[in-house]
C-alpha positions in Angstrom: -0.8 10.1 -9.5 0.2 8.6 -12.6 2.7 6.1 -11.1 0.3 5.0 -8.3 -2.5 4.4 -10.9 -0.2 2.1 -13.3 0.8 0.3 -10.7 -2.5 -0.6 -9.4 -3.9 -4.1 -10.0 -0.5 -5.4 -10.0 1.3 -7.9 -8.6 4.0 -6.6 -6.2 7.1 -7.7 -8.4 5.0 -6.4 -11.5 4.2 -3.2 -9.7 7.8 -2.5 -8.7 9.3 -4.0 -12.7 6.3 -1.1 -14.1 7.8 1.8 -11.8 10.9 1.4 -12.9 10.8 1.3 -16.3 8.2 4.5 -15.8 11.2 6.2 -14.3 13.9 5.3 -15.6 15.4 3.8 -13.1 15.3 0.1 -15.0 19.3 -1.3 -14.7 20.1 1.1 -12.0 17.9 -0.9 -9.3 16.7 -4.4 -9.9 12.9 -5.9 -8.7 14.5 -7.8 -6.0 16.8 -4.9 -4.4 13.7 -2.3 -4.7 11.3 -4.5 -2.9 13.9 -5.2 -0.3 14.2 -1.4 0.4 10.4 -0.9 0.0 9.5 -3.9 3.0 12.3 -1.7 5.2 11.3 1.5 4.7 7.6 0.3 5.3 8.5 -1.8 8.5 10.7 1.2 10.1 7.9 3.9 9.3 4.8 1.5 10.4 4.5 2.9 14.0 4.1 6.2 12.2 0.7 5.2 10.6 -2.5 6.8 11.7 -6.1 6.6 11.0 -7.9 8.7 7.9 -9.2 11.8 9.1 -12.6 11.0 9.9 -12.5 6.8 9.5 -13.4 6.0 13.4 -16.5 8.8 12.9 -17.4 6.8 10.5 -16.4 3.1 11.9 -18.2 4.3 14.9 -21.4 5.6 13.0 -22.0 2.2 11.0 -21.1 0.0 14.2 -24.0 1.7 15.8 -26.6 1.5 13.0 -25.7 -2.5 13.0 -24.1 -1.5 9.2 -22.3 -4.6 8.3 -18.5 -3.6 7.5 -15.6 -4.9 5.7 -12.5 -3.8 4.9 -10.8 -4.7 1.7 -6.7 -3.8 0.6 -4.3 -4.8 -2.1 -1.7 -4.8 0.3 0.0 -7.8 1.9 -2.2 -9.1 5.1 0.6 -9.0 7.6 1.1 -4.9 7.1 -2.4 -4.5 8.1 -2.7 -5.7 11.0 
């Protein structure tokens, strides 16, 4: 929990230069090789991704009390599509 919350806020390449000096791994991996692996590893694995348990209940409840919605992410638009 510690890693995800000092990475929060962040830039990407910030993000990723912050978790690798938090473990060590700083001159073993560089920003650039890390993010690289990251974007794969995300991109193979995104037909994997499912809803939160209980988000379309909930979607589905405030859609029919006319509940205005938005959604709001740190993450790059083009993975959450």
């Amino acid at each position: 929990m510690q890693l995800k919350q000092g990475q929060m806020g962040r830039r990407l390449g910030e993000g990723v230069e912050w978790l690798l000096n938090a473990t060590g791994l700083q001159g073993k991996v560089s920003v650039s090789e890390y993010v690289e692996l990251w974007k794969r590893t995300l991109r193979e694995s995104a037909n994997d991704f499912h809803l939160m348990e209980g988000a379309e209940r909930l979607v589905s409840h405030l859609h029919a009390a006319n509940i205005p919605m938005a959604i709001c992410t740190g993450s790059d638009s083009k993975w959450v599509r």
